[in-house]
DRENDO-1510 file (C-alpha; in Angstrom, 1 decimal, always signed):
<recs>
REC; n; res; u; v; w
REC; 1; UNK; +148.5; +66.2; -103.1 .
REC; 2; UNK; +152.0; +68.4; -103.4 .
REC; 3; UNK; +155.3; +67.3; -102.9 .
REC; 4; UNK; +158.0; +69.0; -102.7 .
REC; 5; UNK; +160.3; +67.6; -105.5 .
REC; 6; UNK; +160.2; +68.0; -109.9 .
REC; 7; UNK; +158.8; +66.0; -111.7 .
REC; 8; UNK; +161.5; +64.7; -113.6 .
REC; 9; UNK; +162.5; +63.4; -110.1 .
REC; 10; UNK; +159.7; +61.2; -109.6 .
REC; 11; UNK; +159.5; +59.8; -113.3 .
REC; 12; UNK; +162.8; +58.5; -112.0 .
REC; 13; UNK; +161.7; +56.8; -109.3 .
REC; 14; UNK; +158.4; +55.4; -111.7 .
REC; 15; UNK; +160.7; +54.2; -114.3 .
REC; 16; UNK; +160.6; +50.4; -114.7 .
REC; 17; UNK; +164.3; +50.7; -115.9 .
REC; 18; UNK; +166.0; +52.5; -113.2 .
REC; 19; UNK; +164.3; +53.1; -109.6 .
REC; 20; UNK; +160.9; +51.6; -109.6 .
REC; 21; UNK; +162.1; +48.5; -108.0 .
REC; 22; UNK; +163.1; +50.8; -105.0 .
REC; 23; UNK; +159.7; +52.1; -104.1 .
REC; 24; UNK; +159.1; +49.8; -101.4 .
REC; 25; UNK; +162.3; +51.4; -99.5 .
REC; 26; UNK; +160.7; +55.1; -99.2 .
REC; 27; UNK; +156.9; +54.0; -99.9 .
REC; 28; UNK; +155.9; +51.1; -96.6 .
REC; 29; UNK; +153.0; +50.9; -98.1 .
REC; 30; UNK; +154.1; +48.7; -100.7 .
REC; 31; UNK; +155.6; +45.0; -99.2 .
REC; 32; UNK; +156.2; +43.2; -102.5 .
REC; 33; UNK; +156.7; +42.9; -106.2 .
REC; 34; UNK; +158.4; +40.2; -108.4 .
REC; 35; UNK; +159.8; +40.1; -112.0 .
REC; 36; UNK; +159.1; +37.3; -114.8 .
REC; 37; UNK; +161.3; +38.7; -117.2 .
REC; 38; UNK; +164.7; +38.4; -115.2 .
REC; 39; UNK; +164.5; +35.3; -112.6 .
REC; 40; UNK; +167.5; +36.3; -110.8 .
REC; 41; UNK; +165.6; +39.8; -110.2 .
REC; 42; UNK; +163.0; +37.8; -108.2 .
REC; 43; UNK; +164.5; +38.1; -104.6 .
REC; 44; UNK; +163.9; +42.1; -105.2 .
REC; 45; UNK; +161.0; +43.6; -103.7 .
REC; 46; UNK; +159.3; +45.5; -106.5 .
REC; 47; UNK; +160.1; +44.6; -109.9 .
REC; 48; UNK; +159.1; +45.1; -113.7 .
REC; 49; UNK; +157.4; +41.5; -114.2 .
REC; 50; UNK; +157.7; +41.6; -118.0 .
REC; 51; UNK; +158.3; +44.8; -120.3 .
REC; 52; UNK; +155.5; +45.2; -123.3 .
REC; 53; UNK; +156.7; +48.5; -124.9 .
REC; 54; UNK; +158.5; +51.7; -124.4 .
REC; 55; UNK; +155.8; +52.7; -122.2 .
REC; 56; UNK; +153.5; +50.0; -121.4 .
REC; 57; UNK; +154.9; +47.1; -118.4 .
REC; 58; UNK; +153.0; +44.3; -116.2 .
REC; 59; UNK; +154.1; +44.5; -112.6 .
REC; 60; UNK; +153.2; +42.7; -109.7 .
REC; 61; UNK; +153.2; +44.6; -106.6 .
REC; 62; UNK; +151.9; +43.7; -102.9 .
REC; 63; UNK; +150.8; +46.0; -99.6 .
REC; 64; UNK; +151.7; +45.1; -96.0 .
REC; 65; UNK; +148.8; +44.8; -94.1 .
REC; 66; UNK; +146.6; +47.4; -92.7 .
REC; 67; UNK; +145.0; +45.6; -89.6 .
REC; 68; UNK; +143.7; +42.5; -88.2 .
REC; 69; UNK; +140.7; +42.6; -90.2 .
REC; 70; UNK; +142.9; +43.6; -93.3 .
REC; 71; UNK; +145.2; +41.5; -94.6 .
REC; 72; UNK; +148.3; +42.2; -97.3 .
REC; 73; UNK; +146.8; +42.7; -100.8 .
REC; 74; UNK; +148.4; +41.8; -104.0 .
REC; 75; UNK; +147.5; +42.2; -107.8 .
REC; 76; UNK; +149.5; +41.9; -111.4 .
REC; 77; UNK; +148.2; +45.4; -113.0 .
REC; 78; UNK; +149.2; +46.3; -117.0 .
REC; 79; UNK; +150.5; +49.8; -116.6 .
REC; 80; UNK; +150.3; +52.2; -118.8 .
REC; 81; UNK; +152.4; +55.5; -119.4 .
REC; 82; UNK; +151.6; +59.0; -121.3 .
REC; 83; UNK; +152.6; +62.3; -121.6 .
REC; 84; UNK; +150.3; +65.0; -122.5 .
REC; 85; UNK; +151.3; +68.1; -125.0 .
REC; 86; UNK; +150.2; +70.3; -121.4 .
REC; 87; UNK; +152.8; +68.0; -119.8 .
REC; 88; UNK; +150.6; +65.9; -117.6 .
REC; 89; UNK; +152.0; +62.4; -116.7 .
REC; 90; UNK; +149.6; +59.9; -116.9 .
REC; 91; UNK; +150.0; +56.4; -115.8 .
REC; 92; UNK; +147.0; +54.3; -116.3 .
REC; 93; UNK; +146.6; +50.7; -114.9 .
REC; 94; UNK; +144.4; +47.5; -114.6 .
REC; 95; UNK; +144.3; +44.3; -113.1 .
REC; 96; UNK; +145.0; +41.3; -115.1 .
REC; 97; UNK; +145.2; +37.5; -114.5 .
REC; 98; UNK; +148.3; +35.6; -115.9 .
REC; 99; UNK; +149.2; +32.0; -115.1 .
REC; 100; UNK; +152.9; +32.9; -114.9 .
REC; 101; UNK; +151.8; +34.8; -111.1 .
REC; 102; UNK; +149.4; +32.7; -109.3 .
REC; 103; UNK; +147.8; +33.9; -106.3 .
REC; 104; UNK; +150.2; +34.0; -102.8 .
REC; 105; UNK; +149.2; +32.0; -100.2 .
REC; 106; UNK; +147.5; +34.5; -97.1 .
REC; 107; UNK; +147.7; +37.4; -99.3 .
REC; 108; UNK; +144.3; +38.2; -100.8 .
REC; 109; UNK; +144.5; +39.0; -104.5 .
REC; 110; UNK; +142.8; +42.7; -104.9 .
REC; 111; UNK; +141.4; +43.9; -108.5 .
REC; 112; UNK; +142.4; +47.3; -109.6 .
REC; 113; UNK; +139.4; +48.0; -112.2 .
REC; 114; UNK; +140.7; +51.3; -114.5 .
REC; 115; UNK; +142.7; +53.4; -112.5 .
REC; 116; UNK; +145.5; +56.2; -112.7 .
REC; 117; UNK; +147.5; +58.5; -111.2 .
REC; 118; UNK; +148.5; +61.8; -112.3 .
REC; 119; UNK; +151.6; +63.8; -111.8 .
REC; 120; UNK; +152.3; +67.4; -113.3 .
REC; 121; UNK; +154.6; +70.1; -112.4 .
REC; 122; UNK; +152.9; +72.5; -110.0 .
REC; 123; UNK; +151.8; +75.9; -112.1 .
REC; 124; UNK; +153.9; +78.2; -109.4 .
REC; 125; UNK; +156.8; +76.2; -108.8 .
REC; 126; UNK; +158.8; +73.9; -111.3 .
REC; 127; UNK; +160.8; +72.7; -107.8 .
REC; 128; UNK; +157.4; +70.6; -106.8 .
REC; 129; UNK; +154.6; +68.1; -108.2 .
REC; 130; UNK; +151.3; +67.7; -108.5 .
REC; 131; UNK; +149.7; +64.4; -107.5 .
REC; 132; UNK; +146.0; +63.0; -108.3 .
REC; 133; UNK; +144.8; +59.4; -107.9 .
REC; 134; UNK; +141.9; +57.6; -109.1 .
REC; 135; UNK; +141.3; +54.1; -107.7 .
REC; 136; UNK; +138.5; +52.3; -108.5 .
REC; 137; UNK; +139.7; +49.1; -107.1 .
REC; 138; UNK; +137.7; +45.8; -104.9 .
REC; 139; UNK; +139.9; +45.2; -102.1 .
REC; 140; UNK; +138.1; +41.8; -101.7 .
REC; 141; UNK; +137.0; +42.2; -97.7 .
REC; 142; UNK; +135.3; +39.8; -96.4 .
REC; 143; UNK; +131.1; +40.8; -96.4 .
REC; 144; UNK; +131.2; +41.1; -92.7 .
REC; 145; UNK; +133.3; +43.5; -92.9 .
REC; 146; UNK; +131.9; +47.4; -93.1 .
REC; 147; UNK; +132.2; +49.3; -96.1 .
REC; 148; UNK; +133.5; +51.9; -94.1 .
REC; 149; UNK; +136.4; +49.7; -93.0 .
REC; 150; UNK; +137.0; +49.9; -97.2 .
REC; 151; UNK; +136.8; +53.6; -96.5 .
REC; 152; UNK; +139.1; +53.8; -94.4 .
REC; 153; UNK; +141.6; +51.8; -95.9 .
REC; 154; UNK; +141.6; +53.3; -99.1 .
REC; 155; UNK; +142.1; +56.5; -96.7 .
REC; 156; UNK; +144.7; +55.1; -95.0 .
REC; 157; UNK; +146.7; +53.9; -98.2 .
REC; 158; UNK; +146.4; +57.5; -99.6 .
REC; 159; UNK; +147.7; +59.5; -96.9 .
REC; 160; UNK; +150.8; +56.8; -95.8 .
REC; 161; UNK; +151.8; +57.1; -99.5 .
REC; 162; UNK; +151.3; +61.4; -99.1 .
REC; 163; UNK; +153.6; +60.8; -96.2 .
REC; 164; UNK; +156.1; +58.9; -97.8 .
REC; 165; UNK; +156.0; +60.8; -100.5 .
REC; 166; UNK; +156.6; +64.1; -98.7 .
REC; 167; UNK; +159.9; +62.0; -96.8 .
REC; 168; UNK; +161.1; +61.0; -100.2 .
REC; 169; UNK; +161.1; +64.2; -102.0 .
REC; 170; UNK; +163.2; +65.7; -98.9 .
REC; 171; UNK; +165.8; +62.8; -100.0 .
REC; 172; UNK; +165.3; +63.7; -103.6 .
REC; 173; UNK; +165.8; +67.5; -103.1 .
REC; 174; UNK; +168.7; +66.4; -101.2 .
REC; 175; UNK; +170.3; +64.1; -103.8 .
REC; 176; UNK; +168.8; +64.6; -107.1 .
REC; 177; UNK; +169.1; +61.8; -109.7 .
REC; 178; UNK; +171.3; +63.2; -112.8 .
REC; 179; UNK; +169.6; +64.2; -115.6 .
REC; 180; UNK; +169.6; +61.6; -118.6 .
</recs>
């Protein structure tokens, strides 16, 4: 997908040290996230859960639920940042287990296998961004529920997070974060 905001704008909003904690107020997809490294940060709804590196962070992050058949998902993922010499942002993830986030009680703990997403400036226009996902994920549904259900779901999640996306970058074009 496109939206309508740089780049820089949206590393903003992804960086574990200033905005990402935010995302659930623009993106309703997300529900939850907590933070190991600052306890007083756990009342927050998506937080850093422990910093590894300049570019590498575990975070815990949960969805609100899709449907009566779908429950909220959850999942502690080891993210990974880059930047390419072409200026591609890459930010790679995996599920992990650690003993320090056991599983919530009627939320079902999904897997993200190796996954990314993508952002880069758009080729035409520096004003908007590129955006590619790959998920390769097991939502854990129950068996007697239709793969197409998964389908749809992983459908679903896309295009709410499009939408939000395109609401947020009206707010960022609107009031740009200031350069650092």
């Amino acid at each position: 997908g496109i939206a309508d905001a740089p780049v820089d704008h949206w590393l903003d909003d992804l960086d574990p040290e200033k905005n990402l904690h935010l995302i659930p107020t623009w993106n309703d997809t997300f529900k939850v996230v907590r933070c190991l490294q600052q306890k007083a940060a756990l009342r927050t709804l998506h937080e850093i859960l422990q910093k590894l590196d300049e570019s590498t962070i575990v975070m815990y992050s949960a969805t609100h639920e899709f449907s009566a058949l779908v429950s909220s998902r959850d999942n502690v993922n080891l993210r990974k940042y880059a930047k390419t010499d072409s200026g591609v942002h890459i930010f790679a993830y995996k599920t992990f287990e650690i003993p320090e986030v056991p599983p919530v009680k009627g939320v079902v703990r999904s897997e993200n296998f190796h996954s990314c997403f993508v952002l880069w400036e758009k080729e035409d226009n520096a004003e908007m961004t590129n955006f590619a996902w790959m998920m390769n994920m097991d939502y854990k549904l129950p068996s007697l529920v239709p793969s197409s259900v998964f389908n749809e779901v992983c459908r679903w999640i896309l295009s709410s997070t499009m939408k939000c996306m395109h609401k947020r970058a009206d707010v960022l074009r609107a009031n740009p974060p200031p350069r650092s």
